[in-house]
C-alpha positions as CSV (number, residue, x, y, z in Angstrom):
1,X,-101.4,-36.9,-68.6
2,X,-97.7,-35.7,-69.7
3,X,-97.5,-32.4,-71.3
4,X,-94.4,-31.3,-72.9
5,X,-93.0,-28.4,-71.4
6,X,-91.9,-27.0,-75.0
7,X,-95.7,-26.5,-75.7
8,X,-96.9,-25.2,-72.6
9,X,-98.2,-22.0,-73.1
10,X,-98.2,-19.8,-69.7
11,X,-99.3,-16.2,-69.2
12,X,-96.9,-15.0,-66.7
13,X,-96.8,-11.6,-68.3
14,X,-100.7,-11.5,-66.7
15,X,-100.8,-9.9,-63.4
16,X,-103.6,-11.4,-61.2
17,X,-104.2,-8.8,-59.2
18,X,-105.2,-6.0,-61.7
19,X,-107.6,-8.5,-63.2
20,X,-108.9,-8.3,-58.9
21,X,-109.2,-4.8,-58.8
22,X,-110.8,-4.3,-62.3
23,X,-113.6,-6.9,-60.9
24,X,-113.3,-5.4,-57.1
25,X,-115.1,-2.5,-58.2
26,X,-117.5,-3.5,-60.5
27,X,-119.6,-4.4,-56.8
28,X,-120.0,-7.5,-55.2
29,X,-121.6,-10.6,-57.2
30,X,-122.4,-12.6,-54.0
31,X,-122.9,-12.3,-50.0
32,X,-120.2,-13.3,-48.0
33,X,-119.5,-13.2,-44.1
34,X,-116.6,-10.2,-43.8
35,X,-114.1,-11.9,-41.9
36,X,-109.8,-11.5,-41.0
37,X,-107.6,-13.3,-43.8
38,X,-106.9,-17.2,-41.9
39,X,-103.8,-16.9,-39.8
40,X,-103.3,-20.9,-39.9
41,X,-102.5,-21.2,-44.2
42,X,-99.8,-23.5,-45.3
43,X,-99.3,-25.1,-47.8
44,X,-97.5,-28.3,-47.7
45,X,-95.9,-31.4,-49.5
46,X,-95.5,-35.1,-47.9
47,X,-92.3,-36.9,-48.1
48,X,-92.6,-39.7,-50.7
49,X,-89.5,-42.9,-50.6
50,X,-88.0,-43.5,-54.5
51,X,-84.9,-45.6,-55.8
52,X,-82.5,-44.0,-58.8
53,X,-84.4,-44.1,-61.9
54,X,-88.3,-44.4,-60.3
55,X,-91.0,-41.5,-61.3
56,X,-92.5,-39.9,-58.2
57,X,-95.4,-37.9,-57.9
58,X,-95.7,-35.3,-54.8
59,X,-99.3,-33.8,-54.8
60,X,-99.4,-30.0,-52.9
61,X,-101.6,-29.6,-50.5
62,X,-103.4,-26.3,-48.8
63,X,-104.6,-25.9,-45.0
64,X,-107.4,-23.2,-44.8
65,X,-107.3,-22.0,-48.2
66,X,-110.6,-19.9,-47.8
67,X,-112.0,-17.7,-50.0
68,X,-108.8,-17.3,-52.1
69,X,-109.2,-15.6,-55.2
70,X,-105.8,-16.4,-57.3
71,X,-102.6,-17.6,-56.5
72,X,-99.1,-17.0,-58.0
73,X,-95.8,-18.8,-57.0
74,X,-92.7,-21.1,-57.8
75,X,-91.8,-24.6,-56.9
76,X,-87.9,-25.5,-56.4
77,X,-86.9,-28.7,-57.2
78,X,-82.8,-29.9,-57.8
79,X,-82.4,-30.7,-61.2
80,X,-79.3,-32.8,-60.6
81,X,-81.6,-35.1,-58.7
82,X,-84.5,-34.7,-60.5
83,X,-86.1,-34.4,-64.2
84,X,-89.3,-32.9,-64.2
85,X,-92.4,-35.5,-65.9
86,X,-95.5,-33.6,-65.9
87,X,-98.0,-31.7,-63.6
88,X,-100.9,-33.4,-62.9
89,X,-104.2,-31.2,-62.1
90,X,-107.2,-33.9,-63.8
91,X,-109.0,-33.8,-60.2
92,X,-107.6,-30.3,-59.1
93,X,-110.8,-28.3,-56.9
94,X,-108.8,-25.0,-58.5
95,X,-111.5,-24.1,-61.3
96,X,-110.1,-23.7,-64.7
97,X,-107.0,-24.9,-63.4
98,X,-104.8,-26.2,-66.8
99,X,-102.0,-26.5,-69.1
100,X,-101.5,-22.4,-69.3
101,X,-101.9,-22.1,-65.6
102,X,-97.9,-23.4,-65.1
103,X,-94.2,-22.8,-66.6
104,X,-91.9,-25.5,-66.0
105,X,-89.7,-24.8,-69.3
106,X,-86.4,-23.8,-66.9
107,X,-85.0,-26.9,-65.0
108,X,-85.4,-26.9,-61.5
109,X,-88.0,-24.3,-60.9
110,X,-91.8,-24.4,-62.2
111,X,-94.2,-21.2,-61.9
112,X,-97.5,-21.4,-61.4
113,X,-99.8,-19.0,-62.3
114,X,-103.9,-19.2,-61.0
115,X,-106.9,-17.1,-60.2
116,X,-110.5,-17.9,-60.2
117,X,-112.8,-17.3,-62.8
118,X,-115.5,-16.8,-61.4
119,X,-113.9,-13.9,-59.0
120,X,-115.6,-15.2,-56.0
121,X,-112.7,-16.9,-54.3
122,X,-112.4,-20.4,-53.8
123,X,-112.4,-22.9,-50.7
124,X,-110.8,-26.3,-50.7
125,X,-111.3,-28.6,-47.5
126,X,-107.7,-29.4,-46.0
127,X,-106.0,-32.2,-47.1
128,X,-106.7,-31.7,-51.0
129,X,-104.6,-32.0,-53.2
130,X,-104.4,-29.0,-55.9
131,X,-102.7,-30.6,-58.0
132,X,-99.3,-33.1,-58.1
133,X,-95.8,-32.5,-59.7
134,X,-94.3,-35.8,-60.8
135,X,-90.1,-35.7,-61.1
136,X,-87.6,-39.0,-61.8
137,X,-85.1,-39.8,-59.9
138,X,-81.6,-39.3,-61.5
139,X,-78.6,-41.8,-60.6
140,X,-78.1,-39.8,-57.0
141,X,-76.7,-40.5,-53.9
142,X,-79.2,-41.8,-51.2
143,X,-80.6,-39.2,-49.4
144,X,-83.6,-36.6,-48.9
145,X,-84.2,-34.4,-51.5
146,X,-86.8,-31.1,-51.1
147,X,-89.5,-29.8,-53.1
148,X,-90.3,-26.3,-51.7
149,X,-92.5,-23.3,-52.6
150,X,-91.5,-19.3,-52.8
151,X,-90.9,-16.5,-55.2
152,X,-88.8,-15.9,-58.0
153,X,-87.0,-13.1,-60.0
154,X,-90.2,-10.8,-61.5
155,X,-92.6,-13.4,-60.1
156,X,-93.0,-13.3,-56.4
157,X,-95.3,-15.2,-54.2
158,X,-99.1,-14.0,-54.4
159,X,-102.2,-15.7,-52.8
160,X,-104.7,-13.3,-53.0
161,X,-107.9,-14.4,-49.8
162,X,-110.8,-12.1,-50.8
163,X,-113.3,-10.8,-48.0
164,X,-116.3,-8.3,-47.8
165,X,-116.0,-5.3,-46.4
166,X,-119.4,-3.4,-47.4
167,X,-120.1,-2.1,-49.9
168,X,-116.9,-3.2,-51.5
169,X,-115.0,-6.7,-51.9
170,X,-111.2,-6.5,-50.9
171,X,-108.7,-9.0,-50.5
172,X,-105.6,-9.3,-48.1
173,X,-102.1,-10.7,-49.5
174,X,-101.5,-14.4,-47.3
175,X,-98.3,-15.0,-46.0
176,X,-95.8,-17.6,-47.3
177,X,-96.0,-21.0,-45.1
178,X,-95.0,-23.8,-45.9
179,X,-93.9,-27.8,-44.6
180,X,-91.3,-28.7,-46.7
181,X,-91.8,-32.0,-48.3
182,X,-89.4,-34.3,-50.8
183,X,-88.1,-37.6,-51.9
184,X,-86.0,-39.7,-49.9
185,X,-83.8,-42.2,-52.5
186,X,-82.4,-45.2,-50.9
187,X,-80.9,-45.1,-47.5
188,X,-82.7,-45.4,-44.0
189,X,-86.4,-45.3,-44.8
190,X,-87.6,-41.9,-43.6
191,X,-91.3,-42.8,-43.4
192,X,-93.3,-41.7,-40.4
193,X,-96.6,-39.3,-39.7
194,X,-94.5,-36.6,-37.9
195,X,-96.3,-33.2,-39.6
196,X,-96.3,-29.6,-39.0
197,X,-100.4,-29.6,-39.2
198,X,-100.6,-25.9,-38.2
199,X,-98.3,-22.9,-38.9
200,X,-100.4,-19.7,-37.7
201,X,-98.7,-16.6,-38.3
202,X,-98.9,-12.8,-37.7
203,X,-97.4,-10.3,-39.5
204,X,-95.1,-7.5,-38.2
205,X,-96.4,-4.1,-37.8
206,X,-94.3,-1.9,-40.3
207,X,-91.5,-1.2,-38.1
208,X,-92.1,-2.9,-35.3
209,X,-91.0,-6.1,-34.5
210,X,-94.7,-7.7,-33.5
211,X,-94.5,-10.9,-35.5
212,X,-95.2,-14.3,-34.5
213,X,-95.4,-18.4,-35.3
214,X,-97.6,-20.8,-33.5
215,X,-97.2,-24.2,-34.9
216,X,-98.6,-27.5,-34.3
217,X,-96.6,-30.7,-34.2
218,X,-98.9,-34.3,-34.8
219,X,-97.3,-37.6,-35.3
220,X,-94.0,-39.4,-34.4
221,X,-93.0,-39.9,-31.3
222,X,-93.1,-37.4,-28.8
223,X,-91.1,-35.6,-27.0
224,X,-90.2,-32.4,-30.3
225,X,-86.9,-30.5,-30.6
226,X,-87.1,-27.5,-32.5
227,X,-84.4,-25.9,-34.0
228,X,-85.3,-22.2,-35.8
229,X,-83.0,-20.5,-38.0
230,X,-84.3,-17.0,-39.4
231,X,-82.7,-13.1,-40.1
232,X,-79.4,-11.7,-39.2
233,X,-78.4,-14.5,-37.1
234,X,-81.9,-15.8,-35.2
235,X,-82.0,-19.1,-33.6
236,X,-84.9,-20.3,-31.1
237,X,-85.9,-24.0,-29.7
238,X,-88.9,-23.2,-28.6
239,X,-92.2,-24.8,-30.2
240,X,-93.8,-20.8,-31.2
241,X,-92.1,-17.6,-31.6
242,X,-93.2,-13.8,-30.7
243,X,-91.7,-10.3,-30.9
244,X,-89.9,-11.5,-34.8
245,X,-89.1,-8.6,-36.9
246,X,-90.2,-9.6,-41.4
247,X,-88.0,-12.2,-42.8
248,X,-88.0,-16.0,-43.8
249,X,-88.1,-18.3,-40.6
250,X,-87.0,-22.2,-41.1
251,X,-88.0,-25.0,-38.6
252,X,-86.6,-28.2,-38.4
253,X,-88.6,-30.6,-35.8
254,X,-86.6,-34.1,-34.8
255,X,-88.6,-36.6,-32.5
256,X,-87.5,-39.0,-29.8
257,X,-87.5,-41.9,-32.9
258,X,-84.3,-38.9,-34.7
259,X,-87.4,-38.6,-37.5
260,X,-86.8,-35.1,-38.8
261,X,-89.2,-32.3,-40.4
262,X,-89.0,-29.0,-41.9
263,X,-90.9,-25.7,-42.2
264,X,-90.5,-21.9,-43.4
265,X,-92.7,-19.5,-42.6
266,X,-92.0,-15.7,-44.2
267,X,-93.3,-13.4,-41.6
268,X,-94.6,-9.8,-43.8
269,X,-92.9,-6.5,-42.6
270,X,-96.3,-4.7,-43.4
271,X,-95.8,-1.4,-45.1
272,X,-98.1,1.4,-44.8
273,X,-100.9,0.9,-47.1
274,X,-103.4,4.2,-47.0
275,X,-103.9,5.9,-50.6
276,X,-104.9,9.2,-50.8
277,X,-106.4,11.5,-53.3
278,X,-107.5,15.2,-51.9
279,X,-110.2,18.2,-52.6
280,X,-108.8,21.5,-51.5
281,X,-110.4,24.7,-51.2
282,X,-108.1,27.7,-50.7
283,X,-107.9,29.9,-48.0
284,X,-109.7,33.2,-48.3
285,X,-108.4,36.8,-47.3
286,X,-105.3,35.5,-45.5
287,X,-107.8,33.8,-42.9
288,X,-107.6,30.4,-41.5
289,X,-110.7,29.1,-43.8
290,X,-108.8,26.4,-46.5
291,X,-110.1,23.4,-46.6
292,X,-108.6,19.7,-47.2
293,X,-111.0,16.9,-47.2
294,X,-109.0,13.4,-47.6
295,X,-110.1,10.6,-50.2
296,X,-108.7,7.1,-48.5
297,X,-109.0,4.5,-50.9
298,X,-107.5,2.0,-48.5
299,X,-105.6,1.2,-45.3
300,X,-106.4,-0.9,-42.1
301,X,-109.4,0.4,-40.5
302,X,-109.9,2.2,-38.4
303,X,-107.5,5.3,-39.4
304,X,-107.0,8.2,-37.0
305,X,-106.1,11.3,-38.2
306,X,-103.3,14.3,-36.7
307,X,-103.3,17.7,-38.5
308,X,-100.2,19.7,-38.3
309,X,-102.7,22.7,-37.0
310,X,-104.1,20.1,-34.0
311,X,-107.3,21.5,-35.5
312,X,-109.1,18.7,-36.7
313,X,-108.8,14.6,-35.7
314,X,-111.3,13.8,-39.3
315,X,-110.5,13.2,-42.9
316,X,-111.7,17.0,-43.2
317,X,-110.2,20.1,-42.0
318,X,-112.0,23.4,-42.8
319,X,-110.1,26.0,-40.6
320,X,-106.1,26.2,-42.5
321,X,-104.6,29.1,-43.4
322,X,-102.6,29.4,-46.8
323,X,-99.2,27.2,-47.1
324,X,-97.9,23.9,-46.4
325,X,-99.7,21.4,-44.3
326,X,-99.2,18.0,-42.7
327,X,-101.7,15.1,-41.7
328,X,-100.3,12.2,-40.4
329,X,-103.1,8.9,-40.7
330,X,-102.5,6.2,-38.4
331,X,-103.5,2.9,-39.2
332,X,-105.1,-0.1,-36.9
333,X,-102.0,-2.0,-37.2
334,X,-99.6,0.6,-36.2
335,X,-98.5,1.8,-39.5
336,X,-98.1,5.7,-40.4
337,X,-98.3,7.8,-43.4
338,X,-97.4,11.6,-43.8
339,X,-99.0,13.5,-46.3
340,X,-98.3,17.2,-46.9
341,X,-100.1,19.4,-48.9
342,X,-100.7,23.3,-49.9
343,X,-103.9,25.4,-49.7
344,X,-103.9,28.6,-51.8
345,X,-105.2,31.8,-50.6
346,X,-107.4,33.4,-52.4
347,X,-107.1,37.4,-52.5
348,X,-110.6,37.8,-54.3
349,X,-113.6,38.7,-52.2
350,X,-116.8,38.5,-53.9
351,X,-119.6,40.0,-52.0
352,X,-123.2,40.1,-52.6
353,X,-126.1,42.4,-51.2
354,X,-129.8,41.9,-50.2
355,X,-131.6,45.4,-51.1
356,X,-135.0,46.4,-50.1
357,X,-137.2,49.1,-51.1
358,X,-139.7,50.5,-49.3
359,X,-142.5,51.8,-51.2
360,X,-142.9,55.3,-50.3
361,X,-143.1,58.2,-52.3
362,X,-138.8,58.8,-50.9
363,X,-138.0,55.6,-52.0
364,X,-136.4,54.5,-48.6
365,X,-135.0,51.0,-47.9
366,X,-132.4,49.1,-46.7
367,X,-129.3,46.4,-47.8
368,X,-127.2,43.7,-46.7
369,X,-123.8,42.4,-47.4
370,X,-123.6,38.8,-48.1
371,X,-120.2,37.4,-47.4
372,X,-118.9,34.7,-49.5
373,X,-118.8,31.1,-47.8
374,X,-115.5,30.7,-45.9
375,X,-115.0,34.2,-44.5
376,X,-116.7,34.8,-41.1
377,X,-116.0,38.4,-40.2
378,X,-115.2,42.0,-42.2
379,X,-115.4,45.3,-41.4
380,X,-117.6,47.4,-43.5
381,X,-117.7,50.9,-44.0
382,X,-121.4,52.0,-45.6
383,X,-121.2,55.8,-47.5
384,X,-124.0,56.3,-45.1
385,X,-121.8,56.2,-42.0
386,X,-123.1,53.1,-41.2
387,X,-120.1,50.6,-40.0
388,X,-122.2,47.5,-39.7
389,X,-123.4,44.9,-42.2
390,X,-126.5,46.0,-42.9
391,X,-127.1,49.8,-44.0
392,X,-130.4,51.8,-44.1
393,X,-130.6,53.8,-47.5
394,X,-132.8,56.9,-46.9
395,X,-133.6,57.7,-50.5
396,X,-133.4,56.1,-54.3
397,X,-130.1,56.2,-55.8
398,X,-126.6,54.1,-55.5
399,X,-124.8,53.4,-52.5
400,X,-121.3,52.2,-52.0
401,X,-119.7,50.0,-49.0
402,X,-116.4,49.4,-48.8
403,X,-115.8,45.6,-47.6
404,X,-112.9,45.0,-45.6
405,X,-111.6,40.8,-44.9
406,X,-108.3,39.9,-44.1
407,X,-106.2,41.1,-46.4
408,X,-109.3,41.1,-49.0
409,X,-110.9,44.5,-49.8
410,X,-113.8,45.5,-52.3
411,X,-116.3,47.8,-52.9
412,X,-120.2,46.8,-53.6
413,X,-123.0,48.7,-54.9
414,X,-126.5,48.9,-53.8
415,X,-129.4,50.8,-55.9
């Protein structure tokens, strides 16, 4: 079909992923295996031959796209050398995949814009196409000509690969890999099977430079060069990469025939991603009795925990005296987050006493203080005498004790 750009209507002011998290915790609707997000996901385009004036349709294709719940990104295109046709998505596996699903109203860039709607996530066998973007050749020198994938301004590349992690569904953000594919007009044919089938990457570890690339070359004719280009300067001919700090890395691969092709791969600079909400209880008497218990609503698992006081290695510390406090959480991945906080001290001691009567004609008996949770020791001083907490009454009347905690004083009455 050809759609008219003009008419297309496209919901880019939607964010996908608050439509996730509104359905994330309404529970899970399905079972599903918890597994890691796949390392190996690319997405890719071939290399199709045109002449000056032909209509050429590339279809994108995805390598383990598992379980992925939406997607969000833009595809580049020249528009000296090309003028966009049409999008077509008639056999696209992407459900509800349509018209208001892409933007290709600017020249040269076309947004696209998908999530499922089912919220289950969806899985497409490799080698699928998802759909096909179909461009004419201007009057243009011979030559190859790319169609890649990334971001853009307000809009920046999103595929969302859901995953259970009981009780809750979450999802984990996949990178950006791509083989770059095109148009070659005129000139030498360009045709051959040399691919990129693999691109396996791992992420850096917030501020460490732990990143890596492992790809796969198939096709041509053996021996590869490799020739990577990435941040600040980086250059490396070797097949995979290690030790890469975030940034966008770009292969070019030439075989023993001088067939060329090219790759980028965006390794993510992970940033810290606990969040934390808090219950305090304040310190009572001047003692070392606050407590802090830590809501974490997220984060790699497992987190470990350092408390500015060395008093507790938990997401709860009962034993903090009134002021400012640090935790730091650690996450598996290496990343840190430092939370402070305050507990109050609270001057108010409210005691309570156990009295009992013995029934004699004096009226003798006895009666305990009670002291408030948090506070483990006082002194007490009983108008009896008595220093300890419990008191013997030797006749009916009212008796007072003086309760001493910290820097907490009251009096309590016993009849």
């Amino acid at each position: 079909m050809t759609v008219n750009p003009t008419l297309i209507r496209f919901y880019h002011a939607i964010r996908l992923l608050p439509l996730l998290l509104i359905w994330l915790f309404t529970g899970p609707h399905s079972l599903h295996a918890q597994f890691e997000a796949p390392r190996c996901f690319q997405f890719y385009f071939p290399v199709a031959e045109a002449n000056t004036g032909d209509t050429v349709c590339l279809p994108l294709y995805a390598r383990d796209f598992e379980s992925i719940a939406s997607a969000q990104f833009a595809l580049y295109y020249d528009p000296a050398v090309f003028e966009y046709v049409d999008l077509e998505f008639a056999t696209s596996q992407l459900p509800g995949f349509g018209v208001s699903n892409f933007n290709a109203l600017n020249p040269g860039i076309i947004r696209i814009s998908w999530f499922d709607p089912a919220a289950l996530g969806v899985s497409i066998p490799d080698s699928t196409a998802l759909f096909a973007v179909c461009l004419k050749v201007k009057t243009i020198s011979p030559g190859f000509y790319p169609l890649a994938i990334g971001g853009a301004q307000g809009f920046s590349f999103e595929v969302a690969h859901m995953y259970l992690d009981p009780p809750f569904w979450k999802f984990a953000m996949m990178p950006l890999s791509q083989q770059i594919g095109g148009v070659q007009v005129g000139g030498a044919s360009q045709a051959s099977d040399l691919a990129v089938t693999s691109s396996c990457v791992a992420s850096s570890n917030c501020a460490i430079s732990a990143g890596s690339i492992d790809v796969t070359i198939a096709g041509g004719e053996p021996p590869y060069q490799y020739l990577w280009a990435g941040p600040n300067g980086f250059t490396a001919t070797t097949e995979d990469l290690t030790a890469l700090p975030g940034g966008l890395y770009s292969l070019v691969v030439t075989d023993q025939a001088g067939k060329t092709v090219g790759a980028s791969v965006v390794i993510t600079a992970i940033s810290p991603s606990v969040s934390i909400g808090h219950n305090f209880t304040a310190a009572k008497c001047g003692e070392a009795n606050g407590c802090a218990t830590l809501l974490v609503y997220s984060g790699n698992e497992p987190l470990s925990y350092a408390w500015s006081t060395g008093s507790s290695t938990s997401d709860v510390n009962c034993s903090l005296p009134a002021g400012q406090h640090m935790v730091t959480i650690t996450e598996a991945n290496g990343c840190i987050t430092v939370d402070t906080f305050e507990i109050g001290n609270d001057t108010v001691l409210n005691v309570s006493l156990n009295t009992l009567h013995i029934n004699t004609c004096g009226g003798a008996g006895s009666a305990q203080v009670i002291l408030p949770q948090g506070v483990q020791s006082a002194t007490y001083l009983w108008e009896t005498g008595e220093t300890g907490p419990t008191a013997s009454l030797p006749s009916e009347g009212v008796y007072h004790v003086t309760v001493t905690a910290g820097t907490c004083s009251t009096v309590a009455t016993a009849y």
